[in-house]
C-alpha positions in Angstrom: -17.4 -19.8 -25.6 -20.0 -17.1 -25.3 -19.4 -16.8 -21.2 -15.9 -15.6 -22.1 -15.1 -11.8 -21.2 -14.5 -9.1 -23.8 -11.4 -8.3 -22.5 -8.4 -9.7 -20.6 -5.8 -8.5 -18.5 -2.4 -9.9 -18.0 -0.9 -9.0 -15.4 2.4 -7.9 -15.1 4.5 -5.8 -12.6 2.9 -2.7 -11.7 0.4 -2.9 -14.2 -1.1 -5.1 -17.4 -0.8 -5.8 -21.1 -4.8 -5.9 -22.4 -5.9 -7.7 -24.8 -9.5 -7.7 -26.7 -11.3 -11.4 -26.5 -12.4 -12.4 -30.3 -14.7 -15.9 -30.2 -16.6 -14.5 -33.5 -14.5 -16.0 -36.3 -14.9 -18.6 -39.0 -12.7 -20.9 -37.0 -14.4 -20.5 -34.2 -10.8 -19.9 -32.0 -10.3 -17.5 -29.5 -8.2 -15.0 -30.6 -6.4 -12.3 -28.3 -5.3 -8.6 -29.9 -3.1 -7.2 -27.7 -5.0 -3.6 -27.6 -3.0 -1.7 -24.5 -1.0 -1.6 -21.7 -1.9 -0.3 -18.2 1.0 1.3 -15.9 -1.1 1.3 -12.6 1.9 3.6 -10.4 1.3 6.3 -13.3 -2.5 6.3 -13.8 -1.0 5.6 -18.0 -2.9 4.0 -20.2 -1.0 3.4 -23.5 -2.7 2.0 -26.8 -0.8 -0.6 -28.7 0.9 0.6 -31.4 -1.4 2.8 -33.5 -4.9 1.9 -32.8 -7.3 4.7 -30.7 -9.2 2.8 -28.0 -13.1 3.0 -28.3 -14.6 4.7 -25.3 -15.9 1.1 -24.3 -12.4 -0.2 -24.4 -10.9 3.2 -21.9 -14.3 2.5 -19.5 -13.3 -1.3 -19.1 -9.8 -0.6 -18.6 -10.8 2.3 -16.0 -12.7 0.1 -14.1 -10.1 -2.8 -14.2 -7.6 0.0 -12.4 -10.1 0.7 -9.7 -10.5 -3.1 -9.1 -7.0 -3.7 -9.3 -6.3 -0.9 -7.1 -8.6 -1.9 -4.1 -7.0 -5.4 -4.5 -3.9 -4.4 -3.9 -4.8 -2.1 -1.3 -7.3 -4.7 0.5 -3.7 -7.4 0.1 -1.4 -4.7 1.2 -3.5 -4.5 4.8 -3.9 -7.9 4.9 -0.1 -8.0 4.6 0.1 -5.9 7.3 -2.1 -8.0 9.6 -0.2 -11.2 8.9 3.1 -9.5 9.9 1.7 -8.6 13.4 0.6 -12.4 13.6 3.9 -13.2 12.3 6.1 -11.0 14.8 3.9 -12.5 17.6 4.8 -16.3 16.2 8.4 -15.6 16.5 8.5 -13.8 19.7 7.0 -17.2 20.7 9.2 -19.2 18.8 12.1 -17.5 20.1 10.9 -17.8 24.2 10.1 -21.7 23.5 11.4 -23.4 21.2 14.7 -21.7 19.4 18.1 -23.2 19.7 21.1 -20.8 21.0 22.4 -21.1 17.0 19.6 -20.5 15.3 18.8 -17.3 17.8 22.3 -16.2 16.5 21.7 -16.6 12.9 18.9 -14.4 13.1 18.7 -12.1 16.3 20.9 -9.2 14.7 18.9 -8.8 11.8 15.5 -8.9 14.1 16.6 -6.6 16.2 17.4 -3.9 13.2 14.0 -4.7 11.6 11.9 -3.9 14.8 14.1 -0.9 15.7 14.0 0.7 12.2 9.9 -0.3 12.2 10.1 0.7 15.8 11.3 4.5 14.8 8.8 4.6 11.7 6.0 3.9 13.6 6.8 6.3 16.1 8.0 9.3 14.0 4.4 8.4 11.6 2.4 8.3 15.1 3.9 11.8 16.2 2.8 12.8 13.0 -0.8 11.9 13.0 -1.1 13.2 16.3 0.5 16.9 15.9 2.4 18.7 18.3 1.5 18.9 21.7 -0.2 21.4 23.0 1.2 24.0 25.7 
């Protein structure tokens, strides 16, 4: 039981409950203590009840936000990518193999997506490249 971490973090949405691992006991059981919870969207870190975290316990929940946060970030990209695959399947799927009903159940629908993506990506790209130059 020794390989088990100190702490451990359940996740939860936007954020986590921590608890402190206990394996040093009489009974030998693993014991959780709820010692925090973690809102990642507000940076907050909020003790449980009345206890004062140890500067141990603030450093490893610091660095579980920074991994959590590149995680999400690294997924959010990777996200992004497999929507581009995606759209490229269905433009496919919709020249070959799509029945007249089923490009009715779902061609209005498509059509608003990519137009309201079409118009943020275009408004953002203006944006990034500034106004033009006279």
């Amino acid at each position: 039981m020794s390989d088990l971490p100190d702490y451990h973090f359940r996740i939860r949405e936007n954020g986590a409950a921590v608890f402190r691992i206990d394996t040093a006991n009489r009974q030998r059981r693993i014991e959780m203590e709820q010692i925090a919870t973690v809102h990642l969207g507000k940076g907050e870190i909020r003790p449980q009840g009345a206890r004062a975290l140890t500067e141990e316990d603030l450093a490893e929940i610091t660095r579980w936000i920074e991994a959590r946060r590149a995680l999400l970030a690294r997924r959010e990209m990777d996200e992004m990518h497999r929507t581009v695959e995606q759209l490229n399947l269905t433009a496919h799927w919709a020249q070959t193999r799509a029945t007249p009903e089923q490009l009715d159940e779902v061609t209005d629908a498509l059509l608003l997506a990519m137009h309201d993506l079409r118009s943020v990506l275009v408004r953002k790209k203006a944006d990034r490249t500034g106004p033009p130059e006279t």
